[in-house]
C-alpha positions as CSV (number, residue, x, y, z in Angstrom):
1,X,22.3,21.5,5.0
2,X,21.7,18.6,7.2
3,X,19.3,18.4,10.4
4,X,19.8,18.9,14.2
5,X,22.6,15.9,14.5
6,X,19.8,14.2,17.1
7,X,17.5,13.9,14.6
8,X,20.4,12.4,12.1
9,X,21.6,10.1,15.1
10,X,17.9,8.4,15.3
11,X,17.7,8.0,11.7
12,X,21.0,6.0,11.2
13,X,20.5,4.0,14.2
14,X,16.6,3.1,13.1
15,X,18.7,2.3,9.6
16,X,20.9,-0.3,11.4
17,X,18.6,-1.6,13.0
18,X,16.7,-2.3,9.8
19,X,19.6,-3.5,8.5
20,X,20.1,-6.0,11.7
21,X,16.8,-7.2,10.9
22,X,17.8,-8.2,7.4
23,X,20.5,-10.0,8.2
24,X,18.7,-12.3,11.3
25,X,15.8,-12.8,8.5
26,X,18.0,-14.2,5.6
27,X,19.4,-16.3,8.6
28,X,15.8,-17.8,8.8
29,X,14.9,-17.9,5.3
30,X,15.6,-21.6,3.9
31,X,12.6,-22.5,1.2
32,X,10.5,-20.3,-1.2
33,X,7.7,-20.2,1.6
34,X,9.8,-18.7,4.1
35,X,10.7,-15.8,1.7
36,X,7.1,-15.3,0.6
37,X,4.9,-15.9,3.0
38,X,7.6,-16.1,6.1
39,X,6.9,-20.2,6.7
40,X,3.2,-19.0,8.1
41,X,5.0,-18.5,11.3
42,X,3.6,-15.2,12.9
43,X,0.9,-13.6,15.1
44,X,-1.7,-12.1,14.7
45,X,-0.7,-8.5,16.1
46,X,2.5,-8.4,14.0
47,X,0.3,-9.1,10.4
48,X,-2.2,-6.9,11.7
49,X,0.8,-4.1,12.1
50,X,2.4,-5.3,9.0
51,X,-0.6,-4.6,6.9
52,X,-0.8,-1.3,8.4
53,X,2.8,-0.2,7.8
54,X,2.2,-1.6,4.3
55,X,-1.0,0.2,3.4
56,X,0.4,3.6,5.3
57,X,3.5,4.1,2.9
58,X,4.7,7.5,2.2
59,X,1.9,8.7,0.7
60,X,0.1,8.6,3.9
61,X,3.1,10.3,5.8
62,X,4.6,12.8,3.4
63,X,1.4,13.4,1.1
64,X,-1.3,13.2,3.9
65,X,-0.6,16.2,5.5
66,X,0.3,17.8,2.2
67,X,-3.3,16.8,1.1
68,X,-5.2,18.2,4.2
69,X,-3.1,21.5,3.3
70,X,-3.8,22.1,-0.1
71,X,-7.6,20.7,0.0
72,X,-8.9,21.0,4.1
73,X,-10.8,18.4,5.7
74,X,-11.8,16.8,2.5
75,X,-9.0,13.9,3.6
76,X,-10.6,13.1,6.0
77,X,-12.5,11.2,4.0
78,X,-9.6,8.9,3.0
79,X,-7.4,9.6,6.4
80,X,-10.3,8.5,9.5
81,X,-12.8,7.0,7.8
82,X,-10.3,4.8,5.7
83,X,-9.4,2.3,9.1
84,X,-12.8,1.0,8.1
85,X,-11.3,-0.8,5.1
86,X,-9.3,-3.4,7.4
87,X,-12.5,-4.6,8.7
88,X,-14.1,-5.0,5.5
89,X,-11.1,-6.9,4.1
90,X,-10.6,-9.1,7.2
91,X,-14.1,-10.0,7.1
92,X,-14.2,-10.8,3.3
93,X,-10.6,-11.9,2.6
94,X,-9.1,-12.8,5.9
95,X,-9.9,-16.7,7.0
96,X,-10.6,-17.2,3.3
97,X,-7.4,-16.1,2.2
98,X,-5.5,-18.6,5.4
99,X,-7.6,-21.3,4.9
100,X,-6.3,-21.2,0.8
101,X,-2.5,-21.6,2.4
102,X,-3.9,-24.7,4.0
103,X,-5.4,-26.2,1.5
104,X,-2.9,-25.6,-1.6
105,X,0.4,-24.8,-1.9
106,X,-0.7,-20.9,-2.1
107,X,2.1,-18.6,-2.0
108,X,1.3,-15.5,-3.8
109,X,-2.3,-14.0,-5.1
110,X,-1.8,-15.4,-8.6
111,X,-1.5,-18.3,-6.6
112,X,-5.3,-17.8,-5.2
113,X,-6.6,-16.6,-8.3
114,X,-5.3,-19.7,-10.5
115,X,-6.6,-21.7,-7.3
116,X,-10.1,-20.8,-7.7
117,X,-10.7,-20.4,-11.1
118,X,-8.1,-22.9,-12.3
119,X,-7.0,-20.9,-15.2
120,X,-3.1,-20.1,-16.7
121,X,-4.6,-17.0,-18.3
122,X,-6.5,-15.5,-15.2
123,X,-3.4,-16.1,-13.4
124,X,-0.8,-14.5,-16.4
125,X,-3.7,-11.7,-16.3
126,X,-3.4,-11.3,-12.7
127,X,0.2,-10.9,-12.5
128,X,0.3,-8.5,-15.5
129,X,-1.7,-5.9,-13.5
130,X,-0.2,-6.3,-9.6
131,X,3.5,-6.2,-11.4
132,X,2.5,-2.7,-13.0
133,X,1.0,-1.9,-10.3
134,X,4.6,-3.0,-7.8
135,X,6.8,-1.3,-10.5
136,X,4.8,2.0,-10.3
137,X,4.3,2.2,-6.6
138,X,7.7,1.2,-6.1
139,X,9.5,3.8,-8.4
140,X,6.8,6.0,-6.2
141,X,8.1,5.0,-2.7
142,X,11.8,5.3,-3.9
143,X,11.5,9.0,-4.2
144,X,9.7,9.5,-1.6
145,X,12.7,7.7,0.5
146,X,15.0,10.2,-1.3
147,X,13.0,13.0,-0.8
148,X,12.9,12.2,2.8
149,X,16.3,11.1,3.9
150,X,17.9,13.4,1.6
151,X,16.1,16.0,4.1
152,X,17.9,14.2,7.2
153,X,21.4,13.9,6.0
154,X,21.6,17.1,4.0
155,X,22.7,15.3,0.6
156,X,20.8,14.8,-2.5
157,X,18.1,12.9,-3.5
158,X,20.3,11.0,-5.4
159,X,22.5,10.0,-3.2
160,X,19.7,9.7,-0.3
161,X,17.7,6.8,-2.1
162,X,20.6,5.0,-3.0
163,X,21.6,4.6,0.2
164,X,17.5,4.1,1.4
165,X,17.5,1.5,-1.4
166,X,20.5,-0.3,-0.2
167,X,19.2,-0.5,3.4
168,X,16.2,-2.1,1.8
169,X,17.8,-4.7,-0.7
170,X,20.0,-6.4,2.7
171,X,16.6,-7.2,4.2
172,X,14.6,-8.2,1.2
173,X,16.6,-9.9,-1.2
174,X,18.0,-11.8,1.3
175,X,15.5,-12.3,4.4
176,X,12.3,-12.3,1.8
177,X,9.3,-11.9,3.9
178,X,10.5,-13.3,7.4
179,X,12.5,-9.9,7.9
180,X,10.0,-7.5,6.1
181,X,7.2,-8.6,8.4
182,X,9.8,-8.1,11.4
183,X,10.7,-4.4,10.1
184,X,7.0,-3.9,9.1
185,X,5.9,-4.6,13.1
186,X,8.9,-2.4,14.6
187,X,7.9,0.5,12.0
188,X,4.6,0.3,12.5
189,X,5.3,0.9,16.5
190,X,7.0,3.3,15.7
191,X,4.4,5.5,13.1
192,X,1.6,5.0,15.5
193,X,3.4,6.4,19.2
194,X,5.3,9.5,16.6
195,X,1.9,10.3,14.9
196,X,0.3,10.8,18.4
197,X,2.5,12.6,20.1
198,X,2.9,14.9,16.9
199,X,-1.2,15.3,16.5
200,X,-0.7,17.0,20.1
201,X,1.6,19.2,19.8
202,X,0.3,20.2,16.2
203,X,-3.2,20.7,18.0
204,X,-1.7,22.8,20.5
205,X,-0.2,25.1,18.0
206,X,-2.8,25.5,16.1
207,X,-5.1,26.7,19.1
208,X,-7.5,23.6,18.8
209,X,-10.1,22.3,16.0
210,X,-12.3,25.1,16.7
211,X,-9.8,28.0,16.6
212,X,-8.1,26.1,13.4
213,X,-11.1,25.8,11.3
214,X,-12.2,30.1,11.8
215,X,-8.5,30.9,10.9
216,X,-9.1,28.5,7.6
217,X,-12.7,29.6,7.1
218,X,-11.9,33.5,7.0
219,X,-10.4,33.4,3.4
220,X,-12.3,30.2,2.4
221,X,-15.0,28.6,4.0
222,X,-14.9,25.9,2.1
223,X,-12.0,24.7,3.5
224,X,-13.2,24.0,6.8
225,X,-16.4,22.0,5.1
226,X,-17.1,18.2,5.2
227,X,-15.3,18.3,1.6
228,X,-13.1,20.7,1.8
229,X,-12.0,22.5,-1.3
230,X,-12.7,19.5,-3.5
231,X,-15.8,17.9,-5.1
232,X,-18.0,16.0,-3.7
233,X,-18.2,12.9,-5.7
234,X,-14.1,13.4,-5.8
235,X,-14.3,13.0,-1.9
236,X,-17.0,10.3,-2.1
237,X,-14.5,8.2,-4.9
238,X,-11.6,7.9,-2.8
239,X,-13.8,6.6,0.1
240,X,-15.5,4.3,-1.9
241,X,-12.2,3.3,-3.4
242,X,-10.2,3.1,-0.3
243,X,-12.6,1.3,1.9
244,X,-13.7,-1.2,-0.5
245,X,-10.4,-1.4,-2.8
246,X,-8.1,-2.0,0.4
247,X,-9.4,-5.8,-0.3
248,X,-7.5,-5.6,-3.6
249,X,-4.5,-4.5,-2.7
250,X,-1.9,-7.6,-2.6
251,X,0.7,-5.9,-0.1
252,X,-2.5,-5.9,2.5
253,X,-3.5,-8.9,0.9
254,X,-0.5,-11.3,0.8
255,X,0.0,-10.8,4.8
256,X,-3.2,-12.7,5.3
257,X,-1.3,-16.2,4.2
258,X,1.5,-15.4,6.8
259,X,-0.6,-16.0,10.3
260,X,0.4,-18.8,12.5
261,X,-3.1,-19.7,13.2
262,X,-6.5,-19.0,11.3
263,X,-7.9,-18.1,15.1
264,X,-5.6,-15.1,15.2
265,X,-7.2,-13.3,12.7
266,X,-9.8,-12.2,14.7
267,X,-7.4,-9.5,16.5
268,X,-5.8,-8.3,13.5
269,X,-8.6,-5.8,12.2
270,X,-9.0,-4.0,14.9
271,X,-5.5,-3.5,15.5
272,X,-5.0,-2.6,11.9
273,X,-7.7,-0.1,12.1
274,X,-6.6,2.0,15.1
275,X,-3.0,1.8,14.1
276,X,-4.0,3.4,10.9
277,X,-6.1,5.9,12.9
278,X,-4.1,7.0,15.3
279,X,-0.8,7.5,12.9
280,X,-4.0,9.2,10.5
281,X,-3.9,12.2,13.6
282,X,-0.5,13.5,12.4
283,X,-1.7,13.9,9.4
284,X,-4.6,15.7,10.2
285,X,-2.8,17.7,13.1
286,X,0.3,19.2,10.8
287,X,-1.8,19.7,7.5
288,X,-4.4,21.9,9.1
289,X,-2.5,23.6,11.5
290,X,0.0,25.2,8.9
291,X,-2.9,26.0,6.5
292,X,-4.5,28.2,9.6
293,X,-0.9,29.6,10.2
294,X,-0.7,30.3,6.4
295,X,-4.6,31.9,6.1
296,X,-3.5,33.8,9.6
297,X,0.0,35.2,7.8
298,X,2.3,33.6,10.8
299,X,3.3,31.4,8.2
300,X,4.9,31.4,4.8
301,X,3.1,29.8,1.9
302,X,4.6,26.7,1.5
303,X,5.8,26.4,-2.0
304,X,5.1,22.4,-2.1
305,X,2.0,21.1,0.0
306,X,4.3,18.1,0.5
307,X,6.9,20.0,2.6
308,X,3.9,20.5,5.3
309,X,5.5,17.4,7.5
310,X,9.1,18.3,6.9
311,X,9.2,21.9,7.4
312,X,6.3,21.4,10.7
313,X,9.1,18.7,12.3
314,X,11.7,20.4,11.7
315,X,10.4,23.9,13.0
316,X,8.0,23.2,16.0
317,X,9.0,19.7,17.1
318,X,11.5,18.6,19.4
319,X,14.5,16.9,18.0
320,X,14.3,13.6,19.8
321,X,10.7,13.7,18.9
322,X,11.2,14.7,15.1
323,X,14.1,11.9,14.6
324,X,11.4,9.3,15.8
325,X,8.7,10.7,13.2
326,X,11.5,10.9,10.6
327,X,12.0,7.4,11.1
328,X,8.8,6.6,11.3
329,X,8.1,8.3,7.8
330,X,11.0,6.2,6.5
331,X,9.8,3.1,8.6
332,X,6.2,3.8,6.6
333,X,8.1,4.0,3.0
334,X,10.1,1.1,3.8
335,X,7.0,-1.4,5.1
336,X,5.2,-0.8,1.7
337,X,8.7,-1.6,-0.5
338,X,9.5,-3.9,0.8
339,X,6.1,-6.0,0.6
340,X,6.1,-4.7,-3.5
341,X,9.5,-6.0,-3.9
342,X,8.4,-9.4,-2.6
343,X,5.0,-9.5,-4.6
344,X,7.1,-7.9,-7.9
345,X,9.7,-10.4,-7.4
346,X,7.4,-13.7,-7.0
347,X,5.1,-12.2,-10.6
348,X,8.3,-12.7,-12.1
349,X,10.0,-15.6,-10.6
350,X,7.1,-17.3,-10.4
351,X,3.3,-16.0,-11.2
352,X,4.2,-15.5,-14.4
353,X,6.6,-18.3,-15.2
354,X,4.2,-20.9,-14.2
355,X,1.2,-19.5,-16.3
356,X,3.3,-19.8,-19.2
357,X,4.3,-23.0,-18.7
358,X,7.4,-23.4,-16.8
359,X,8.6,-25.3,-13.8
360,X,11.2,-25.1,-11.5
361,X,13.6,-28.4,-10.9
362,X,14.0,-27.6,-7.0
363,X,12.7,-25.7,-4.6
364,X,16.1,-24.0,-4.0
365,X,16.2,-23.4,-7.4
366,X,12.8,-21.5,-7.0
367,X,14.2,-19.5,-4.0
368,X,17.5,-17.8,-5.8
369,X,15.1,-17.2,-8.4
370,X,13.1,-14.6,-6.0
371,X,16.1,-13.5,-4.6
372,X,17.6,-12.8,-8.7
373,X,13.7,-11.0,-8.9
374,X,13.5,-8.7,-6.2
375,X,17.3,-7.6,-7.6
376,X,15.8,-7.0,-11.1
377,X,12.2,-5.2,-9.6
378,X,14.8,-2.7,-7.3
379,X,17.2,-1.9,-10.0
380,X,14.2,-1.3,-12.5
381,X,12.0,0.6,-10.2
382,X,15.0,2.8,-9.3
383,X,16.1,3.3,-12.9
384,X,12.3,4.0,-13.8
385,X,12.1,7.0,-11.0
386,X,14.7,8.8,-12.2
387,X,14.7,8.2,-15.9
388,X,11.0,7.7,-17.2
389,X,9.0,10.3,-15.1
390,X,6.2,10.3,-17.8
391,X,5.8,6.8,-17.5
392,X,5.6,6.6,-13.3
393,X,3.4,9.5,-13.2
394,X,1.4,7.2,-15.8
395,X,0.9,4.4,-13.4
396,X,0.8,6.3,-10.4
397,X,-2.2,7.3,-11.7
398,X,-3.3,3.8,-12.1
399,X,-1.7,1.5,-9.3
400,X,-4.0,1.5,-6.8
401,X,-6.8,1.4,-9.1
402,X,-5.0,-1.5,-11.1
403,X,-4.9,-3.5,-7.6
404,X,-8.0,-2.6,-6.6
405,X,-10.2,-3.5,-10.0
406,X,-8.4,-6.5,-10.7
407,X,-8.4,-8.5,-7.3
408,X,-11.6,-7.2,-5.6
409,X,-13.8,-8.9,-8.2
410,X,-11.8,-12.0,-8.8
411,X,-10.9,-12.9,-4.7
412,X,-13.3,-10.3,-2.5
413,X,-16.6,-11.4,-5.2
414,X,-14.8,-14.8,-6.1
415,X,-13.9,-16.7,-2.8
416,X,-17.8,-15.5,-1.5
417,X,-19.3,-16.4,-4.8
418,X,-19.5,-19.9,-6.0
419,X,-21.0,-18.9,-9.0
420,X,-18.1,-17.2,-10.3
421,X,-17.1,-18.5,-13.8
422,X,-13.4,-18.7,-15.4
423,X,-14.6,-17.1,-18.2
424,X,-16.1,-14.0,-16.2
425,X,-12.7,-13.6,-14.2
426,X,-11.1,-13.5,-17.8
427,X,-13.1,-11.2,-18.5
428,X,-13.2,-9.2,-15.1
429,X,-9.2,-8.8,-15.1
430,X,-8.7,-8.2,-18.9
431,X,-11.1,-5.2,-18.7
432,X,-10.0,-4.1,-15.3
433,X,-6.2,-4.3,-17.2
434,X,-7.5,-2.4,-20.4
435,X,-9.8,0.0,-19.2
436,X,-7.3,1.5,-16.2
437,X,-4.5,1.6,-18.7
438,X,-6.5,2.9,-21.0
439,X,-8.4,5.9,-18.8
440,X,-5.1,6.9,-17.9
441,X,-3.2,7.3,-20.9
442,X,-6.4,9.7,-22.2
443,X,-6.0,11.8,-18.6
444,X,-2.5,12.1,-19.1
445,X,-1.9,12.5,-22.5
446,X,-5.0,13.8,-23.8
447,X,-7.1,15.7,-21.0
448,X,-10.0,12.9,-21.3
449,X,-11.6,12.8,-17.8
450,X,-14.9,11.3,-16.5
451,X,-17.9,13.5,-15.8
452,X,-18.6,14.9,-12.5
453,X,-15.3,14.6,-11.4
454,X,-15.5,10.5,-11.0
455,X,-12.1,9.3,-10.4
456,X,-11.1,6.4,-12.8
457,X,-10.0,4.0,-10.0
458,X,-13.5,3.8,-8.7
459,X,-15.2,3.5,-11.7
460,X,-13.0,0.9,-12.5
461,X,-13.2,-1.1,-9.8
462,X,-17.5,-1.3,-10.5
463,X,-17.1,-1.6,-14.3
464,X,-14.7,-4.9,-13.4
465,X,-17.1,-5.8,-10.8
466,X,-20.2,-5.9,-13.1
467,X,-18.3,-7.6,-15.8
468,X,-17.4,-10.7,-13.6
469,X,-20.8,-11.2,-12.4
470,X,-22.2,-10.3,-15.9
471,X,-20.2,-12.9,-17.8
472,X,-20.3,-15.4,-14.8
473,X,-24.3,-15.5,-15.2
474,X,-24.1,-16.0,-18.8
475,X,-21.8,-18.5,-18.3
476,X,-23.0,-20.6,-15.7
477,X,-23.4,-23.8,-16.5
478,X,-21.5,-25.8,-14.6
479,X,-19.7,-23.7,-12.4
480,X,-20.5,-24.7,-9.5
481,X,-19.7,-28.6,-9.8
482,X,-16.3,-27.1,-11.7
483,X,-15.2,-26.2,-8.5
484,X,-12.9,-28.9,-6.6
485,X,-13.8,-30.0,-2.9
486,X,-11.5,-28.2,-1.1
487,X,-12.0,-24.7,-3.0
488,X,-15.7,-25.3,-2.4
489,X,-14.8,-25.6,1.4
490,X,-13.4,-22.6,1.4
491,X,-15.6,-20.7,-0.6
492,X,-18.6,-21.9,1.9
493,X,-16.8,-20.7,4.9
């Protein structure tokens, strides 16, 4: 049965809007750099709010508060302390990553990576992972938009992502980056004033930090710890992944190219950071205060932790209110697939094309072929979702890991490390390639995990590290003078 017709009303006419948006941004878009890195046109604020939305995704919305249920304050490890990552990556990646778009005709990471190490393989490498990494997260995101709006409008999942990933081909296929930028700055408004106003009334409910951590504590203590319910070194992993593998991941990433000037940047981590903060509060606010209503017995057990944020907006928060958290929930899904699309489409209309070999004969020519790509990455992220679970749960597993050890070493250690050979970020991105795929397939299929409860993705991310500084030393000889003027520049900033 569907919702209270308010909260249906605000969902539709955030949809339209959305939809609005798309058709004012394929208005705009008229070369290949328009639709992948919007013409370099836009402040700093709205990249800074992009790259939130984009890095928020549904995961933070629908699984964060199902994570602080099922595990206590462990999250916050990943939730609060996580803003810290926008910092790190504006500081290692940001005028680095601008200055590239100035200095080549940069329009996609592969782009970067080929840049700076001039190597087809590196770059073929490169695109390999991020596109398995897209095609994952997508198929991810898609039923998470179904899961979502089917709760709205009362009709099936089916039926709900279709008409989610209809909203979302209008404005990408046709208005490229220009319009997902655009929808990424109205939905991130839109996360961050919902998830505060939600944290409240959540911490009213729940009678306050204090009064919610006794009511968790009295069946479990270790709920209410610093790690909650989950190991240590588990908790320690995803902040060590999450801080320092936010500079890998190419939907954060990519934005940096977009800025209108390389003096903006300054303002977009902080306002990354305490966007992702403050829409971080909901999280915490709904998750904990229906585990203490649970461990008190004025609440059911849920039967999925991922209900926590449905069933608390649709029970204790006002309609009006609720619609605008719905849509901000959408708005979050939306932001990240939109930016995958775009990266997915450009691997295979161009990353991956190029490395191999071939060229384009016009720049129009280049620009239908993005278009024909993020039609092909839609339809074959939506068919994988709902027809090769196995294989999404598979790299699920492995997509933020597969960003994360393939790009940190090669762009966060590469464009601050001269010495940085082409045959040590071979190396770095076949092994972070092999060795994710490869942990993940023994989890899954076989049980294999690493001692101590290390997660793979941050053991990845080292193992790749080492290796591109290992091979790099062997093979310096002449890496330094291999490097062209203006890369040197830019390295040396």
């Amino acid at each position: 049965m569907a919702l209270d017709t308010i909260i249906v009303a605000i969902a539709v006419l955030y949809l339209l809007i959305v939809i609005g948006i798309g058709i004012w941004g394929t208005q705009q878009t008229e070369s290949t750099a328009d639709f992948l890195i919007s013409g370099k046109r836009f402040a700093g604020w709205a990249i800074a709010f992009s790259a939130f939305a984009s890095i928020m995704s549904g995961f933070g919305f629908i699984g964060g508060p199902g994570l602080f249920y099922a595990g206590g304050y462990a999250f916050l490890w990943i939730a609060i302390v996580a803003p810290l990552a926008f910092p790190i990556s504006w500081f290692v990646l940001g005028k680095k990553m601008r200055l590239l778009a100035e200095v080549r005709d940069i329009l996609t990471i592969p782009d970067a990576v080929h840049a700076r190490y001039d190597s087809d393989t590196v770059r073929v490498l490169t695109a390999i992972s991020v596109l398995l990494g897209v095609i994952s997260y997508l198929a991810v995101q898609l039923k998470a938009m179904g899961f979502v709006l089917g709760e709205i409008l009362g009709t099936s999942q089916l039926v709900a992502v279709l008409i989610a990933t209809a909203v979302i081909a209008v404005y990408t296929i046709g208005g490229g980056m220009i319009a997902g930028v655009m929808t990424d700055a109205l939905q991130g408004g839109v996360m961050v004033v919902g998830s505060i106003l939600v944290f409240f009334l959540a911490f009213n409910y729940g009678g306050g930090f204090t009064q919610m951590s006794q009511d968790i504590a009295v069946n479990d203590p270790t709920f209410a710890g610093a790690f909650g319910s989950f190991p240590v070194m588990l908790t320690l992993c995803w902040y060590f992944l999450f801080t320092v593998g936010n500079s890998g991941q190419p939907h954060m990433a990519h934005k940096l190219y977009m800025v209108r000037d390389v003096n903006l940047l300054k303002w977009g981590a902080p306002i990354a950071a305490l966007s992702y903060f403050a829409a971080s509060l909901m999280m915490l606010g709904i998750g904990i205060s229906v585990r203490a209503g649970v461990e008190t017995g004025a609440l059911s057990a849920l039967s999925n932790p991922d209900n926590a944020a449905p069933f608390f907006l649709t029970e204790f928060v006002p309609p009006v209110l609720a619609g605008i958290v719905f849509a901000a929930a959408l708005g979050a899904i939306m932001s990240t697939s939109d930016a995958f699309i775009n990266i997915g489409a450009a691997n295979l209309a161009r990353d991956i094309p190029i490395g191999l070999g071939f060229e384009y004969s016009s720049d129009s020519q280049e620009l239908w072929g993005h278009r024909i790509g993020s039609a092909v990455i839609i339809v074959g992220s939506l068919l994988l979702a709902y027809f090769a679970e196995i294989l999404v749960g598979l790299l699920g597993v492995v997509g933020w890991a597969l960003f994360a050890s393939a790009l940190v070493p090669l762009l966060g250690i590469g464009l601050n490390w001269d010495g940085a050979t082409k045959e040590g970020a071979i190396a770095s991105a076949a092994v972070a390639l092999v060795s994710n795929l490869g942990l993940a397939i023994g989890q899954q299929f076989f049980g294999i995990t690493l001692p101590n409860s290390v997660v793979i993705g941050a053991f990845t991310l080292v193992l790749a590290s080492v290796v591109l500084i290992g091979v790099s030393f062997v093979t310096d000889t002449h890496a330094r003078d291999a490097i062209t003027q203006d890369i040197r520049k830019v390295v040396s900033v």
